[in-house]
N, C-alpha and C positions, 0 to 999 in steps of 0.2 A: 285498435280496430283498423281494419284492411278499407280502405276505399276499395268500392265496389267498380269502378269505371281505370283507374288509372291504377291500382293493386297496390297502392304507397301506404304505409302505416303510417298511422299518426300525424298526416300531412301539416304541415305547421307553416305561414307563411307571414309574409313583411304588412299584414292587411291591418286594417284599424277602420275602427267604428265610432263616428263621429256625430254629436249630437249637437243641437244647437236651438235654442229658444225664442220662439218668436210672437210676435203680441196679436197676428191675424195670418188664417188662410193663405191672402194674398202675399202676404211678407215672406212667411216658409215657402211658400212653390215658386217665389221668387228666388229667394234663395240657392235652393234644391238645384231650379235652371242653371243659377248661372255658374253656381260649383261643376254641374254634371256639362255643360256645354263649352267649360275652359277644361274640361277632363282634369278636373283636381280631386275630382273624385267621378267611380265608374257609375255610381246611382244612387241615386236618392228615395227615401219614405217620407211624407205628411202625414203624420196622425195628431188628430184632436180632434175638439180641443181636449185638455188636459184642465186640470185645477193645480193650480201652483198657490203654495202654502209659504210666506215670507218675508224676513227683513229686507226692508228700502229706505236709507235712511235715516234711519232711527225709528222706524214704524212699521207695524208688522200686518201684513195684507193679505191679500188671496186675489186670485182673479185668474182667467180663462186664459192658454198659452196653447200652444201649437210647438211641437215637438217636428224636427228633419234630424233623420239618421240619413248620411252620407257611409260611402263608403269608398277607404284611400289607402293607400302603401305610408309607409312611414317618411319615405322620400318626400311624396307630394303635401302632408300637413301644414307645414309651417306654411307653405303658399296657401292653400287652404283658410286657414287658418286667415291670412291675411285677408284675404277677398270678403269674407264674413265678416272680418269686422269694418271691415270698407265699405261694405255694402249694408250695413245693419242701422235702423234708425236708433238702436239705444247704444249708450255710450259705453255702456259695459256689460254686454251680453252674454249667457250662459252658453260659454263652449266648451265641450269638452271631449277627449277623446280616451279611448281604449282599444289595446292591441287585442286583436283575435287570435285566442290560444290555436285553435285549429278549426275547420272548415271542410267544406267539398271542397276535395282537390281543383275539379274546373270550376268550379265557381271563383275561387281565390285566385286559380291564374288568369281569368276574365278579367277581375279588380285590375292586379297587374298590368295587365298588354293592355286595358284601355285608358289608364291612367299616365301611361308612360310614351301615350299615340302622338 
């Protein structure tokens, strides 16, 4: 498929989509801030809450989470990566990331040039 703005097939870029699990509102948009404001990632979502279904423990739970997809180059992760758990009150937090097969061309080189500022 031809992008319609920049004529590139199949645009494929270094982008990744990063998720990460949070126990309140206030935690995730904490978060979100402070990844998108050290530009380790170009932007952030909060969605929830969520119902999370799970072992803890040795015991199997449920309870209400908050979902932030960030969005970062391959370069920028591992920093990423650290700030979140640096900055996360549980000890072992659900992070996780995936590379984006393909995307809008300008949208993908916006992640880029803002994550690299």
């Amino acid at each position: 498929m031809r992008d319609r703005i920049t004529g590139r097939v199949g645009y494929m870029a270094n982008v990744w989509q990063v998720q990460v699990a949070a126990p309140t509102r206030e935690v995730a948009t904490a978060l979100a801030r402070a990844a998108v404001e050290a530009r380790l990632a170009a932007g952030g979502q909060v969605v929830g809450p969520v119902t999370s279904v799970f072992w803890h423990l040795g015991e199997f739970g449920t309870g209400d989470e908050w979902q932030v997809l960030l969005k970062t180059t391959d370069d920028r992760y591992k920093e990423l990566e650290h700030l979140l758990v640096e900055r996360h009150e549980w000890t072992n937090p659900e992070i996780t990331a995936i590379p984006l097969a393909a995307g809008l061309a300008p949208y993908l080189d916006w992640v880029e040039r803002t994550t690299s500022e």
